[in-house]
Short mmCIF file of the C-alpha atoms (twelve columns), coordinates in Angstrom:
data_MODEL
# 
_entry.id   MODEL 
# 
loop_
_atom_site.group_PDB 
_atom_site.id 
_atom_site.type_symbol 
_atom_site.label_atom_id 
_atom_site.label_alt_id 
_atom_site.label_comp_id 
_atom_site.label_asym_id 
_atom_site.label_seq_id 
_atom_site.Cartn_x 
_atom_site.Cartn_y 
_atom_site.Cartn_z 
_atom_site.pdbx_PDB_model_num 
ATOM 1   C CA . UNK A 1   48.200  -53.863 55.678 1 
ATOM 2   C CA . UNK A 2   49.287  -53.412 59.582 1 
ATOM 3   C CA . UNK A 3   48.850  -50.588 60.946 1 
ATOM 4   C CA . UNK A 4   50.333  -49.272 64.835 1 
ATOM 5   C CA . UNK A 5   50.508  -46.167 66.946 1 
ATOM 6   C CA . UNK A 6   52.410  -42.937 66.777 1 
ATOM 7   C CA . UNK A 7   53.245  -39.221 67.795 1 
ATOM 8   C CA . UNK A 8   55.819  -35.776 66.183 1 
ATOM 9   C CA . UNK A 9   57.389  -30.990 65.388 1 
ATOM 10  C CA . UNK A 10  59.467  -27.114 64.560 1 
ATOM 11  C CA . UNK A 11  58.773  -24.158 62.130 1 
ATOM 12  C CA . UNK A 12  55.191  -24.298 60.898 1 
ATOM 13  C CA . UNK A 13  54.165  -22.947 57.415 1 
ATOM 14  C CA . UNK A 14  50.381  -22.681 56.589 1 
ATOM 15  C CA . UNK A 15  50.205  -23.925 52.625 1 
ATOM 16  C CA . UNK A 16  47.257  -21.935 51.262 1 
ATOM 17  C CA . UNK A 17  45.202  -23.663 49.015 1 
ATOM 18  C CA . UNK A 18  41.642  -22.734 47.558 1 
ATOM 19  C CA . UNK A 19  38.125  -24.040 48.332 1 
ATOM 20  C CA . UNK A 20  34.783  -22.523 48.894 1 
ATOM 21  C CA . UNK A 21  32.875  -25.285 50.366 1 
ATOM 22  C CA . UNK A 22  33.134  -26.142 54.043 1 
ATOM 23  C CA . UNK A 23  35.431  -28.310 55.422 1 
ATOM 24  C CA . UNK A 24  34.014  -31.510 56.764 1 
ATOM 25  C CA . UNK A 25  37.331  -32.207 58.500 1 
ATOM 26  C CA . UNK A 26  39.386  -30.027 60.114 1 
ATOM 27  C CA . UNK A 27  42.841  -30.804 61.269 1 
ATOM 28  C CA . UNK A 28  44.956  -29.261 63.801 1 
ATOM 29  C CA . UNK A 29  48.715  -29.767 63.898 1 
ATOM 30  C CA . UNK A 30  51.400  -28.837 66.136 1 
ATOM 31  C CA . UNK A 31  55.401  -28.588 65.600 1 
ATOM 32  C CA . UNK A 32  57.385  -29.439 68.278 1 
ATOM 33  C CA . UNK A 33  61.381  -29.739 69.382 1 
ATOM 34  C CA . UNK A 34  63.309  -31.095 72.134 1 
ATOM 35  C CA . UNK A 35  66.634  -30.458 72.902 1 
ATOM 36  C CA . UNK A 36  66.917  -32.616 76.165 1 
ATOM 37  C CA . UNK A 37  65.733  -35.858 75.599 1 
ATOM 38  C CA . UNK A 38  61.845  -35.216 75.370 1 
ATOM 39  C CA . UNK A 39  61.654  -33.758 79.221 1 
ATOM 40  C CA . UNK A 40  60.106  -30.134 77.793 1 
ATOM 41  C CA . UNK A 41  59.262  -29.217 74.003 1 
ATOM 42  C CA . UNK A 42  59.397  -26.138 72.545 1 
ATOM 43  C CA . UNK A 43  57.001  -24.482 69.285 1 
ATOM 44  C CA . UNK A 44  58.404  -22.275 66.563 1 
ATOM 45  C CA . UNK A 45  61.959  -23.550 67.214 1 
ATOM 46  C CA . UNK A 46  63.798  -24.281 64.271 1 
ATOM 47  C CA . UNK A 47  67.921  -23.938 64.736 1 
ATOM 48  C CA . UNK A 48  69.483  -26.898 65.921 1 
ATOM 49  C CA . UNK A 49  73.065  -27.740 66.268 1 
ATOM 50  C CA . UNK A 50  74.851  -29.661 64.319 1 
ATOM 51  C CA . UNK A 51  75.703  -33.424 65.702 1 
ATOM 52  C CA . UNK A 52  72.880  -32.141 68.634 1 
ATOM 53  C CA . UNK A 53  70.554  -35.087 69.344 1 
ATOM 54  C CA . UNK A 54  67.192  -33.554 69.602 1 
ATOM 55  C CA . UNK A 55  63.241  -34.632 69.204 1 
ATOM 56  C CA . UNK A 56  60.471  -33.878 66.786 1 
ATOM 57  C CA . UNK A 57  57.134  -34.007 67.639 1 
ATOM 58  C CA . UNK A 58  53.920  -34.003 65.563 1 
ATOM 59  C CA . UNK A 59  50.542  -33.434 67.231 1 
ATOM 60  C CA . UNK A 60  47.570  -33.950 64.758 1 
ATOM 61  C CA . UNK A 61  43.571  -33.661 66.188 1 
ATOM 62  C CA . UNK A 62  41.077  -34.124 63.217 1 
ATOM 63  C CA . UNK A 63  38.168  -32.791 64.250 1 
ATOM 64  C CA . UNK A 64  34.559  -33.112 62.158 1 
ATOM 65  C CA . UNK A 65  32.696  -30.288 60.410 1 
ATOM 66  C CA . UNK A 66  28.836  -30.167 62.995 1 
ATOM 67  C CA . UNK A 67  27.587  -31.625 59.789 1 
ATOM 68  C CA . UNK A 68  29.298  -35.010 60.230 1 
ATOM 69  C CA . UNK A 69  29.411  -34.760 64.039 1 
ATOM 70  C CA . UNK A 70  25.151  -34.592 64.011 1 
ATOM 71  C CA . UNK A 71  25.381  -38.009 61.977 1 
ATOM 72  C CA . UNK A 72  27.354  -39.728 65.208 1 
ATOM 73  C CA . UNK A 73  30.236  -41.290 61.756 1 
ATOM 74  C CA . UNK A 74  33.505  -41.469 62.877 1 
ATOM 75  C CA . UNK A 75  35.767  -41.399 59.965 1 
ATOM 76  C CA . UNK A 76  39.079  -43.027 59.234 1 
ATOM 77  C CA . UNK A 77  41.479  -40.166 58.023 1 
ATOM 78  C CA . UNK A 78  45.368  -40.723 56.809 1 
ATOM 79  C CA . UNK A 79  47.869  -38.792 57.008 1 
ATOM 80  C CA . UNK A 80  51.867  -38.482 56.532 1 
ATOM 81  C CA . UNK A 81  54.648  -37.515 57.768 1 
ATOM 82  C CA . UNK A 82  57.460  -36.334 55.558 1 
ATOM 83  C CA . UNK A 83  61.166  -36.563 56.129 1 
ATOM 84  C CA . UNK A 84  64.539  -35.687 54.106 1 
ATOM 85  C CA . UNK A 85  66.188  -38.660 53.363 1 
ATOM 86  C CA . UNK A 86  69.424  -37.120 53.004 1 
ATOM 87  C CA . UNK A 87  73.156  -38.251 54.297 1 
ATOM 88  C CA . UNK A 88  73.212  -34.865 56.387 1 
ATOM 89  C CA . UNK A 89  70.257  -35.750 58.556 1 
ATOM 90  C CA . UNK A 90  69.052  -39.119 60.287 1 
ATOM 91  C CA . UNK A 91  65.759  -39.575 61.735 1 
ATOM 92  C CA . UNK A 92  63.872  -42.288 63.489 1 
ATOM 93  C CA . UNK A 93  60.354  -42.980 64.587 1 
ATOM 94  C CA . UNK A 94  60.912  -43.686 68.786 1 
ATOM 95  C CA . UNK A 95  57.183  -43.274 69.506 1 
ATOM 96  C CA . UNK A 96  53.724  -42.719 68.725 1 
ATOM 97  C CA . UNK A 97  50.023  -42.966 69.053 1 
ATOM 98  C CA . UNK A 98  47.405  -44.336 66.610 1 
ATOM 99  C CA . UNK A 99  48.109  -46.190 63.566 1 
ATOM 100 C CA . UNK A 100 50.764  -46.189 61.399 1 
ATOM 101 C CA . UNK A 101 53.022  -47.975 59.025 1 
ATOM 102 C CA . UNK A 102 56.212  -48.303 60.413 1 
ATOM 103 C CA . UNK A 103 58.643  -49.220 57.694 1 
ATOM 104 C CA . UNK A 104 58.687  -45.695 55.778 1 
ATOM 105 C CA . UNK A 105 58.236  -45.494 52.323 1 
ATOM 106 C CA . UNK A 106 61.114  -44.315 50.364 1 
ATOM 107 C CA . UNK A 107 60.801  -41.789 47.560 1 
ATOM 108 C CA . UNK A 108 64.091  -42.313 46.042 1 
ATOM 109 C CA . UNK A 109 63.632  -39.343 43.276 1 
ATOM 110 C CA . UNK A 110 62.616  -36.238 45.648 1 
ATOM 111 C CA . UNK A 111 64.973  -37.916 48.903 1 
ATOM 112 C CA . UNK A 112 62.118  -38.128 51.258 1 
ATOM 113 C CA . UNK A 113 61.001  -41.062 53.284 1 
ATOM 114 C CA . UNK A 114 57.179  -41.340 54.086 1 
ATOM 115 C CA . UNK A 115 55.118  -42.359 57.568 1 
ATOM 116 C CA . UNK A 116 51.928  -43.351 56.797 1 
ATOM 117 C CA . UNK A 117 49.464  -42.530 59.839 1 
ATOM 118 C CA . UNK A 118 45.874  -43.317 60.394 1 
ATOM 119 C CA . UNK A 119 43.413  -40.807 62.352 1 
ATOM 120 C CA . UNK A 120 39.925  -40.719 63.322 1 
ATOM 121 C CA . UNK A 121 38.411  -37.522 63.114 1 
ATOM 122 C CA . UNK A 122 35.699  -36.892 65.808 1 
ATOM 123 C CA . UNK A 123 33.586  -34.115 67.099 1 
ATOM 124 C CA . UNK A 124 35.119  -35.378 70.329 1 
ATOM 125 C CA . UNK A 125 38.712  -35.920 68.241 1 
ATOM 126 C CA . UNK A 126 41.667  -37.746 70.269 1 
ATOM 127 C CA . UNK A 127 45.577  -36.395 70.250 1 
ATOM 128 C CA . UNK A 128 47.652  -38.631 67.794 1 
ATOM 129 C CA . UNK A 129 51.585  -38.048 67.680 1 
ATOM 130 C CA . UNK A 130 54.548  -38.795 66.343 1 
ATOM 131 C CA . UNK A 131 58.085  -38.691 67.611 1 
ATOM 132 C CA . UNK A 132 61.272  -39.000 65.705 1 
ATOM 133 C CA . UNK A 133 64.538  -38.830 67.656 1 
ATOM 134 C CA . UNK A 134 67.013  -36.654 65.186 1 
ATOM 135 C CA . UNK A 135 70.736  -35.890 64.222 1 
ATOM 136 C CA . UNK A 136 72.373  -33.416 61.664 1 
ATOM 137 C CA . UNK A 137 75.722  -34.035 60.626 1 
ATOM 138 C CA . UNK A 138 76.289  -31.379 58.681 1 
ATOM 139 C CA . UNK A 139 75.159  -27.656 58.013 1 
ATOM 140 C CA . UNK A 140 72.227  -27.590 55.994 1 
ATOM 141 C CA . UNK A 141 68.410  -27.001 55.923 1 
ATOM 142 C CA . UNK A 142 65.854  -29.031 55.636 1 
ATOM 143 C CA . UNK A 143 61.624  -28.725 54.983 1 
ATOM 144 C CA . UNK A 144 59.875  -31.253 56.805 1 
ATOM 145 C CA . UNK A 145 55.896  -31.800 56.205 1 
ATOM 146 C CA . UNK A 146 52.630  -33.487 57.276 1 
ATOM 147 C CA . UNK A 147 49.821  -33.642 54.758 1 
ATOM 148 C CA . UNK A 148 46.589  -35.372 54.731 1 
ATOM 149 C CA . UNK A 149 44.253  -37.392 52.318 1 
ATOM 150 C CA . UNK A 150 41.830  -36.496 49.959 1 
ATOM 151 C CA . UNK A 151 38.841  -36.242 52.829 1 
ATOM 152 C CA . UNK A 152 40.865  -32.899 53.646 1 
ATOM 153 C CA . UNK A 153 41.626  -30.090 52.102 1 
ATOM 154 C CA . UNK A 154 45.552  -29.052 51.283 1 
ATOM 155 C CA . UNK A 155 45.158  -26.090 53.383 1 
ATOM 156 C CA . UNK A 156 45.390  -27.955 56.654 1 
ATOM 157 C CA . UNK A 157 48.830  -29.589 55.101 1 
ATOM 158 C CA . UNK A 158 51.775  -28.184 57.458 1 
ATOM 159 C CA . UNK A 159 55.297  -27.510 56.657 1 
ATOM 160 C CA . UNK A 160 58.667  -26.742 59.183 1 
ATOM 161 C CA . UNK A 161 61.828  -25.491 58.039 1 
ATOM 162 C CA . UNK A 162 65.290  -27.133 60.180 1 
ATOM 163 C CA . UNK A 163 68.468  -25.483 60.012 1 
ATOM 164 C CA . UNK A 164 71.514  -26.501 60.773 1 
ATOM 165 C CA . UNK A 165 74.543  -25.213 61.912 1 
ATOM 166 C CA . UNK A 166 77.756  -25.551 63.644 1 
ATOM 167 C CA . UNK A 167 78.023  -24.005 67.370 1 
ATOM 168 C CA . UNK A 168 79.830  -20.429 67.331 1 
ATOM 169 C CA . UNK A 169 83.435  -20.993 68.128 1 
ATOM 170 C CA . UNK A 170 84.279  -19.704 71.903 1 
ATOM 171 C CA . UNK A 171 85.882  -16.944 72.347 1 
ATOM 172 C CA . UNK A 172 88.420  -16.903 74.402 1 
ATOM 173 C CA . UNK A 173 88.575  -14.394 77.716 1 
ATOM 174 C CA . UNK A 174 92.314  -12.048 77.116 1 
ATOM 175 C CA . UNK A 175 94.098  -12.502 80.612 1 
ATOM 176 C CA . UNK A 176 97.609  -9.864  80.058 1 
ATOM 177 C CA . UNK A 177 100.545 -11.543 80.452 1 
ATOM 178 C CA . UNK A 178 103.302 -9.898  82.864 1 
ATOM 179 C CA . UNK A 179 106.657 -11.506 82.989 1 
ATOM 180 C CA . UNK A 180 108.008 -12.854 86.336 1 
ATOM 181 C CA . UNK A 181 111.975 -13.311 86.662 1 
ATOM 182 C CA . UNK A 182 112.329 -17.059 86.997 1 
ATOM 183 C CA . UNK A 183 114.368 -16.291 90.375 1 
ATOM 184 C CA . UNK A 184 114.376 -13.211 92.861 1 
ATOM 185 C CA . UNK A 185 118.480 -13.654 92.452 1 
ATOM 186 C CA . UNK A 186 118.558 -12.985 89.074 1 
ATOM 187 C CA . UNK A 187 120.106 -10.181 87.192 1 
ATOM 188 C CA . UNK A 188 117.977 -7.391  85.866 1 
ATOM 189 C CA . UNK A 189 119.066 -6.957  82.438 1 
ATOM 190 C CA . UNK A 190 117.509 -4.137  81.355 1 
ATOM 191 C CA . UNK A 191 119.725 -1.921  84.066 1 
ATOM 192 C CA . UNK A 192 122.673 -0.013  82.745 1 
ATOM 193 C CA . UNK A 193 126.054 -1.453  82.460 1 
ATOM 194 C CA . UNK A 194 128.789 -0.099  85.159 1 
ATOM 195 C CA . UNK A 195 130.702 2.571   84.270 1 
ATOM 196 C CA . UNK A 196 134.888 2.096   85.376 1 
ATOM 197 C CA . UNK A 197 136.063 5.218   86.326 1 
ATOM 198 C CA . UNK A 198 139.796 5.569   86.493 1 
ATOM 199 C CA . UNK A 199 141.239 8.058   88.927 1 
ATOM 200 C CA . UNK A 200 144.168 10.208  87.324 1 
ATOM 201 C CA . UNK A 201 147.607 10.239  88.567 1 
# 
């Protein structure tokens, strides 16, 4: 299976899970969202506009528990990206860092298509990303996710809620309207008719 590079974010949602026992990897992963082309991303942004182009960005660090780090391993960790497969919202992969798969697979039942990524997690752990270049089409909302494999627990999975929706209709400025006589010659017609006053005999 070939693997290539890769790098991707928005609204980030910590799914709690249980476990008593320390982690031996420990993931960190940042949302991100760019409204102008990928010159400046912003965290915790989540509204977009619909028909807006605009970039996600995942940043993922796997980092060892001091356990693994004092046996010098450097282990291979997956993980995957998550996005709606809907006709509302298109999405493709531009760029990225590390390995991944880059035809997505499809899960046809819950409308999601998957990137498959490949980490390694390090004491000393390196900055892999992914980033899809993104269009809604219509209003909507959408949950996009990254989870990892077994190695790690679910409470390092991440989750970001999109919404769409259509820009606010401008409103317009109200400029009065006064009426102007088409011609300084012409006859006011709101004056009072002539009187004809006849003198007697």
């Amino acid at each position: 299976m070939k693997f290539i590079g890769l790098s991707f974010v928005i609204i980030l949602t910590l799914v709690s899970c249980g476990g008593a026992s320390p982690a031996l990897f420990i993931p960190d992963t940042r949302g991100l969202i760019s409204t102008d082309r990928g010159n400046s991303y912003k965290e915790n942004m989540k509204d977009i506009e619909v028909g807006e182009e605009f970039y996600l960005k995942f940043e993922v660090t796997i980092k060892t528990s001091e356990k693994q780090a004092k046996k010098g391993k450097k282990n291979l960790i997956p993980f995957t990206v998550k996005i709606p497969a809907t006709d509302i919202f298109e999405c493709t992969l531009t760029d990225y860092t590390g390995n991944v798969i880059l035809t997505p697979a499809t899960d046809s039942i819950n409308k999601i298509l998957r990137y498959d990524f490949m980490a390694v997690a390090s004491d000393k752990p390196l900055k892999y990303s992914a980033i899809f270049r993104c269009r809604a089409r219509d209003e909507g909302e959408h949950r996009i996710g990254v989870s990892f494999g077994k190695q790690v627990s679910d409470v390092y999975s991440k989750t970001m809620t999109l919404v769409y929706h259509r820009p606010e209709k401008a409103v317009r400025e109200f400029i009065p309207v006064t009426e102007v006589p088409s011609s300084i010659n012409e006859e006011d017609k709101s004056a009072p008719e002539p009187v004809n006053i006849q003198s007697g005999e």
